[in-house]
N, CA, C and O of each residue as an XYZ file, in Angstrom:
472
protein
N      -4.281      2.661     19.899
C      -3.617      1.926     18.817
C      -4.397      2.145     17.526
O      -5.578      1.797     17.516
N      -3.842      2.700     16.406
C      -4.116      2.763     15.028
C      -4.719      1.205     14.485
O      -4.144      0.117     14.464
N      -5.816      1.507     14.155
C      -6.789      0.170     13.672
C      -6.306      0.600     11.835
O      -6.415      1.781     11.507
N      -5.802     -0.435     10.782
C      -5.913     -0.247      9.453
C      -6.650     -1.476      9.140
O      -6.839     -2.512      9.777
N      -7.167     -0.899      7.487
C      -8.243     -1.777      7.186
C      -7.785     -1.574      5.688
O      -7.878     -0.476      5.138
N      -7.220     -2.848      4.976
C      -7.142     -2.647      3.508
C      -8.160     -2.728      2.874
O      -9.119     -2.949      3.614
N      -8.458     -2.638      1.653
C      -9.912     -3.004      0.833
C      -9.235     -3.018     -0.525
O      -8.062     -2.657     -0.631
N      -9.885     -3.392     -1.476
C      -9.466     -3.017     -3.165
C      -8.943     -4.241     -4.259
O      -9.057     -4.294     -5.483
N      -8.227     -5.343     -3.137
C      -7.510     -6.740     -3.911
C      -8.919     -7.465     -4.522
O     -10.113     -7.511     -4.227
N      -7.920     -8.054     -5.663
C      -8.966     -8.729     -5.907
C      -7.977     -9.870     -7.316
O      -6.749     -9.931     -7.261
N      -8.743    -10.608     -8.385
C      -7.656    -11.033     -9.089
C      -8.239    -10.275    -10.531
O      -9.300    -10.190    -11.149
N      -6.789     -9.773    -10.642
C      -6.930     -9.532    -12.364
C      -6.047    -10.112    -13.587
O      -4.991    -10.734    -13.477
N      -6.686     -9.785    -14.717
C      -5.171    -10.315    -15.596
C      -4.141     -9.681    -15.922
O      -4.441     -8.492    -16.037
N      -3.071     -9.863    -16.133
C      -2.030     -9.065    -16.452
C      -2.203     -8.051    -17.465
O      -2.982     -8.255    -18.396
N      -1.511     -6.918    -17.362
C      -2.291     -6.097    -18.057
C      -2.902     -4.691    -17.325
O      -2.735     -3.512    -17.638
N      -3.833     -5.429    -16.002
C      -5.195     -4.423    -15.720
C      -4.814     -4.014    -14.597
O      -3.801     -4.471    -14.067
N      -5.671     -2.946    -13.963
C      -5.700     -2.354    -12.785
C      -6.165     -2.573    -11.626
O      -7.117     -3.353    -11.630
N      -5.730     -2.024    -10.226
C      -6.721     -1.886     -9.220
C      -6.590     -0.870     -8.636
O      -5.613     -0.152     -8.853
N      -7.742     -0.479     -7.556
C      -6.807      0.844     -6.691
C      -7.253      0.412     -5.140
O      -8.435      0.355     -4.801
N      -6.071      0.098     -4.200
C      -5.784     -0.422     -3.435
C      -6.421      0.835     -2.354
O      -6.137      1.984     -2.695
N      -7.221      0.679     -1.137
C      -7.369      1.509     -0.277
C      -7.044      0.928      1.380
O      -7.122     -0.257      1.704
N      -6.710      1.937      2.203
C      -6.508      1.516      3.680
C      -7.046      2.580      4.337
O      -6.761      3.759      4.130
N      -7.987      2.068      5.293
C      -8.185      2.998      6.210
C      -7.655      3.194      7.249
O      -6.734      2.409      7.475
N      -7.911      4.192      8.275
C      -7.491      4.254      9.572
C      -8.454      4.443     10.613
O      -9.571      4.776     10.217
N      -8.352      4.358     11.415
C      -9.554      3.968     12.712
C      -8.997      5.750     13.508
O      -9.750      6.147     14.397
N      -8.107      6.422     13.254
C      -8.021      7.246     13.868
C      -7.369      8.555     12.761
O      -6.791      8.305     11.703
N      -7.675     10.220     13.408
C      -6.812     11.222     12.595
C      -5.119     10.978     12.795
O      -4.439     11.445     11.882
N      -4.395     10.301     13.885
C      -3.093     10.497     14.142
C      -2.621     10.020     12.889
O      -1.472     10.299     12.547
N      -3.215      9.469     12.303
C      -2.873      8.764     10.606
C      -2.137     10.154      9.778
O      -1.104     10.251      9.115
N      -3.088     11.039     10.125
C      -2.406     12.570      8.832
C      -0.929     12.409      9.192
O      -0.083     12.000      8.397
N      -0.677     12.788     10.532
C       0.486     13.051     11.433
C       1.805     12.169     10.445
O       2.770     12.917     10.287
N       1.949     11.113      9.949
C       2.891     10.512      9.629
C       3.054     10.188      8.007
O       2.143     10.418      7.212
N       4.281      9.648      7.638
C       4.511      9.299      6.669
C       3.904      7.894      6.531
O       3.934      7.203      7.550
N       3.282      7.296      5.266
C       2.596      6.585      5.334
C       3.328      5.507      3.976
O       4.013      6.075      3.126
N       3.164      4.352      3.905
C       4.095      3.260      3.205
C       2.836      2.235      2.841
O       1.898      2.125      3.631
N       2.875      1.552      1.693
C       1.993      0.511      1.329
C       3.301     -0.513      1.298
O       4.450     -0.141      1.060
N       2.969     -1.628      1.533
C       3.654     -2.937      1.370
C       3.227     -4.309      0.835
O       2.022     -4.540      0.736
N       4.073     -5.175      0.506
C       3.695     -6.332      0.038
C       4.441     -7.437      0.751
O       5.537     -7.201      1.260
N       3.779     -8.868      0.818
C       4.504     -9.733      0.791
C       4.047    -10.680      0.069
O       2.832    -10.840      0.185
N       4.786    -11.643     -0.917
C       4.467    -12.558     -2.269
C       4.593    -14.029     -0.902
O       4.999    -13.730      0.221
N       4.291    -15.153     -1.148
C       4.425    -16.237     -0.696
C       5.418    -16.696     -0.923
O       5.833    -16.953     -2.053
N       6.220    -16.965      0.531
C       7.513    -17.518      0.765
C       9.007    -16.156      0.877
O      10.225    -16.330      0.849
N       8.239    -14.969      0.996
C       8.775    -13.875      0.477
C       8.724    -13.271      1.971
O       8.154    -13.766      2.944
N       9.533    -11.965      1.898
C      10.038    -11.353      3.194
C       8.682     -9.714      2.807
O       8.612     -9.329      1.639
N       8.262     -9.374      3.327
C       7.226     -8.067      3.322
C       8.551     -7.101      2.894
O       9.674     -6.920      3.364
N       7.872     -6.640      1.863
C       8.808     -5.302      1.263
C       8.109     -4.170      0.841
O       7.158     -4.277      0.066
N       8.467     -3.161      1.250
C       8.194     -1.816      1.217
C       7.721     -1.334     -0.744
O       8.655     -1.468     -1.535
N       6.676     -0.951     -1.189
C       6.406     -1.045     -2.493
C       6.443      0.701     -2.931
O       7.176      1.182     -3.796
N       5.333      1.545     -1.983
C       5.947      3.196     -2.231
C       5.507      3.787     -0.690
O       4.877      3.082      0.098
N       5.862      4.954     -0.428
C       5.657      6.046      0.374
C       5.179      7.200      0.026
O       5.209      7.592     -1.141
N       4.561      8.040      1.241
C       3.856      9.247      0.978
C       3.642     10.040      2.156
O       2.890      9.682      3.063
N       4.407     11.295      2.153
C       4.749     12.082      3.270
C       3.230     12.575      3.470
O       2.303     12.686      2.667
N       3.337     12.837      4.906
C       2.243     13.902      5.291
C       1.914     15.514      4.138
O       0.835     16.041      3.868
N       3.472     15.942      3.650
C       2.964     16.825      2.394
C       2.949     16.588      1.393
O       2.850     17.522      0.597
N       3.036     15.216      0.894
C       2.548     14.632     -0.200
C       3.612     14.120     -1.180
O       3.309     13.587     -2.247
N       5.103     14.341     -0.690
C       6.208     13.596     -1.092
C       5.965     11.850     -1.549
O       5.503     10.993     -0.796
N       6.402     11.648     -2.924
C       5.801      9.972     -3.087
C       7.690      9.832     -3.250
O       8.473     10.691     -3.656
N       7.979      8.393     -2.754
C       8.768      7.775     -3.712
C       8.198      5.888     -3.947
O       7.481      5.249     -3.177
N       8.675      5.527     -4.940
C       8.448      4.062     -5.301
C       9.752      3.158     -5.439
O      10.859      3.491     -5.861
N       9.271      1.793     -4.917
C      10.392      0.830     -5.290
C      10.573      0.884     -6.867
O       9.658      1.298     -7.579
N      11.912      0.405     -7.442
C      11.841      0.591     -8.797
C      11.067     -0.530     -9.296
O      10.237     -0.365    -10.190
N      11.250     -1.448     -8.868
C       9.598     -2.519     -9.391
C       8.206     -2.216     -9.829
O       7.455     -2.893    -10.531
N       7.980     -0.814     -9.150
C       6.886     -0.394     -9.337
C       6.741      1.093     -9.823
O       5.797      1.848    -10.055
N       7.966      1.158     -9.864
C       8.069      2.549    -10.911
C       7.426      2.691    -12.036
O       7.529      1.958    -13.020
N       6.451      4.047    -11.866
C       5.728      4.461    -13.547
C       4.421      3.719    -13.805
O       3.711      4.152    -14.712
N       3.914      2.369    -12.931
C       2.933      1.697    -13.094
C       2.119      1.881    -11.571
O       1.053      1.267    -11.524
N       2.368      2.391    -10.746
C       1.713      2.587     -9.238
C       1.872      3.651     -9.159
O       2.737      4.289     -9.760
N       0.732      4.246     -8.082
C       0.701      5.616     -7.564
C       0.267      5.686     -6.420
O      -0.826      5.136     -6.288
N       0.816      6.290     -5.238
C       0.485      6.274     -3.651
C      -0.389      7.556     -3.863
O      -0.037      8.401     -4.686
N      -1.690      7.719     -3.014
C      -1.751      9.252     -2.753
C      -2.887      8.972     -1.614
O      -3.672      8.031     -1.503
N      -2.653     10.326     -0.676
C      -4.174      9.939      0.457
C      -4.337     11.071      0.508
O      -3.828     12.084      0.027
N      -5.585     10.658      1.540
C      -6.749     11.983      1.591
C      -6.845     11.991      3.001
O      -7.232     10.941      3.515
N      -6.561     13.006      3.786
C      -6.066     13.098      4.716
C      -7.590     13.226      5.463
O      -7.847     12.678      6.535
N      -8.384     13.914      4.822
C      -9.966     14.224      5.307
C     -10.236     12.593      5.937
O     -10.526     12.506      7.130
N     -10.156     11.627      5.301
C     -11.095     10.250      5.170
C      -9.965      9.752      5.797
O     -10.179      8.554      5.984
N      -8.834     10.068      6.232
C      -8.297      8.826      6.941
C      -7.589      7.940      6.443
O      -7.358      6.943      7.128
N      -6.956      8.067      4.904
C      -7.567      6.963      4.109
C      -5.999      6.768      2.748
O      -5.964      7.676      1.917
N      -5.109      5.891      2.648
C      -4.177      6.261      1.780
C      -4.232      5.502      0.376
O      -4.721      4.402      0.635
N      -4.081      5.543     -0.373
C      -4.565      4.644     -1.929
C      -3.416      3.872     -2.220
O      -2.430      3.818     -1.485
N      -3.553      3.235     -3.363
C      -2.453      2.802     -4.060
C      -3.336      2.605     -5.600
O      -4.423      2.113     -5.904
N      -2.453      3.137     -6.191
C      -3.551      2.463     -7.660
C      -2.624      1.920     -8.669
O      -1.606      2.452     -9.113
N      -3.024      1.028     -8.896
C      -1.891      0.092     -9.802
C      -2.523     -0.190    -11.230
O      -3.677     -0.405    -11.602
N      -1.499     -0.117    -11.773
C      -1.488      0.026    -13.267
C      -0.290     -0.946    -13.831
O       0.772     -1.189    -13.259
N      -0.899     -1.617    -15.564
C      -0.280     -2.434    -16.272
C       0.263     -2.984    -14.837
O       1.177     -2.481    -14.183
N      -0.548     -4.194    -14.479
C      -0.107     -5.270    -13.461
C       0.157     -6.067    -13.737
O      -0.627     -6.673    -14.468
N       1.662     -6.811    -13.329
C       2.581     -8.130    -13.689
C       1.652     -8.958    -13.186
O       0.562     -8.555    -12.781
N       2.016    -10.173    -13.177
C       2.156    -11.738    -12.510
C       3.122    -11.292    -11.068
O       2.515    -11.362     -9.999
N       4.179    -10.969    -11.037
C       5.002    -10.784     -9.835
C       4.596     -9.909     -9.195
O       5.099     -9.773     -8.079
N       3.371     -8.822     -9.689
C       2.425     -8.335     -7.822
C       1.755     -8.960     -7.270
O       1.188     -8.460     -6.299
N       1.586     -9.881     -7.506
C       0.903    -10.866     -6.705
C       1.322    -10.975     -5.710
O       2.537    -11.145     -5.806
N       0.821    -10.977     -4.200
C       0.965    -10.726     -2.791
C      -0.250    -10.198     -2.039
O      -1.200     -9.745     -2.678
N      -0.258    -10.236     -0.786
C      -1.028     -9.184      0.034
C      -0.351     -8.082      0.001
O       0.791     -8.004     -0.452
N      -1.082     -7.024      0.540
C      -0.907     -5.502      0.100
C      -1.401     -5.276      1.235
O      -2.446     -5.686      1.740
N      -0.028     -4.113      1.908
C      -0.396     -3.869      3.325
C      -0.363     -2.199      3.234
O       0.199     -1.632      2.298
N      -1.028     -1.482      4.310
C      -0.373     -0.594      4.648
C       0.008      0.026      6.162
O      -0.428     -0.536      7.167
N       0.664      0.959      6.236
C       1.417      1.277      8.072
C       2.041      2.503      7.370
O       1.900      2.966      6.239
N       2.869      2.908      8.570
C       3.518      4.374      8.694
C       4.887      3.940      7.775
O       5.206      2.824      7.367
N       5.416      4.956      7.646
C       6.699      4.403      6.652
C       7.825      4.010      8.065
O       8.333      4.863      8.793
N       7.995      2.696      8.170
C       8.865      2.378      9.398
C      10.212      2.851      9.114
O      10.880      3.429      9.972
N      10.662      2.605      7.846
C      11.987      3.094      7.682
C      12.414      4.546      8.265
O      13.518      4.992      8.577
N      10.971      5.173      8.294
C      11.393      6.879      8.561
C      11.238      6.762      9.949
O      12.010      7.427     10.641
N      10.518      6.153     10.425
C      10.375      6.214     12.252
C      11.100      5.504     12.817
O      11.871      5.995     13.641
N      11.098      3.949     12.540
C      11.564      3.213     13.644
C      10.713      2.557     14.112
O      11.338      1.718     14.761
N       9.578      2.342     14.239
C       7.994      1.740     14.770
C       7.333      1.280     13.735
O       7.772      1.334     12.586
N       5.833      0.618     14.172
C       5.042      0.166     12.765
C       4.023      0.262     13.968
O       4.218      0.340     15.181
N       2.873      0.229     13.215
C       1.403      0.077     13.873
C       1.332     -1.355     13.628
O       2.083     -2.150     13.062
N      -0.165     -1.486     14.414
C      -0.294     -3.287     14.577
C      -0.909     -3.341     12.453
O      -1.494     -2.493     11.779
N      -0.474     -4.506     12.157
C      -0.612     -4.838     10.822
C      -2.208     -4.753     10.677
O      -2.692     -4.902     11.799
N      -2.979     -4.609      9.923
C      -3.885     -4.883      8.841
C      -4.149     -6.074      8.531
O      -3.285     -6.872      8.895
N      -5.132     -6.561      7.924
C      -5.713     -7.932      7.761
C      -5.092     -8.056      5.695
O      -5.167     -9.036      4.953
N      -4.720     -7.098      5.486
C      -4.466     -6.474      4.016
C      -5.014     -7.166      3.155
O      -5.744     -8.097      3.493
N      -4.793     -6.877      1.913
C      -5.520     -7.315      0.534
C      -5.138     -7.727     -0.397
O      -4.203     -7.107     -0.904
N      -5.710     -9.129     -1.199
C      -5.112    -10.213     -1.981
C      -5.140     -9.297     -3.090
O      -6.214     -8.746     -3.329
N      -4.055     -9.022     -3.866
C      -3.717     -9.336     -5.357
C      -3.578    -10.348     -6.157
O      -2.501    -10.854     -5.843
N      -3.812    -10.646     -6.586
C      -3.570    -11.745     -7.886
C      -3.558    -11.867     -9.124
O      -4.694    -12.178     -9.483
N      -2.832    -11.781    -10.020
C      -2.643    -11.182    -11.008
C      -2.300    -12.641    -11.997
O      -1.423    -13.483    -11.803
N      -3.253    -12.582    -13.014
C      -2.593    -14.057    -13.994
C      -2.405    -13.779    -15.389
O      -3.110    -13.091    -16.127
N      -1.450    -14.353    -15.622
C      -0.828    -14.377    -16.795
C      -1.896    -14.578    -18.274
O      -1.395    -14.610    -19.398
């Protein structure tokens, strides 16, 4: 079973950046398409961007033009780096395989607080 490990949350003000990292406990990680996610409080976990094994990105339009997915396949390891951050990213920040493309998910992540204030 794929062990992930977020790192990177933290609180900033609106405005500023972070760059979100996840690891993986194993290589089968290269093997798949890979998805960062969120869920806000009281909110359903929603899919934020993706990133193919050859390096295909797409983004929710929420986060269009201000986020960027990219990994490094050496380290195991997929990013997110966020830019000009709302108040409404505020959530944990997960990451897993892109389920939409498989059908499956790995066991969740302990993921990482955003917080973002006005």
């Amino acid at each position: 079973q794929v062990q992930l490990v977020e790192s990177g949350g933290g609180l900033v003000q609106a405005g500023g950046s972070l760059r979100l990292s996840c690891a993986a406990s194993t290589n089968i990680f290269t093997r798949y398409a890979l998805g960062w996610y969120r869920q806000a409080p009281g909110k359903q976990r929603e899919l934020v961007a993706t990133i193919t094994n050859g390096g295909s990105t797409n983004y929710a339009d929420s986060v269009k033009g201000r986020f960027t997915i990219s990994r490094d396949n050496a380290k195991n390891t997929v990013y997110l780096q966020m830019n000009s951050l709302k108040p409404e990213d505020t959530a944990v920040y997960y990451c897993n395989v892109d389920i939409r493309a498989y059908g499956f998910q790995w066991h969740w992540g302990q993921g990482t607080q955003v917080t973002v204030s006005s």
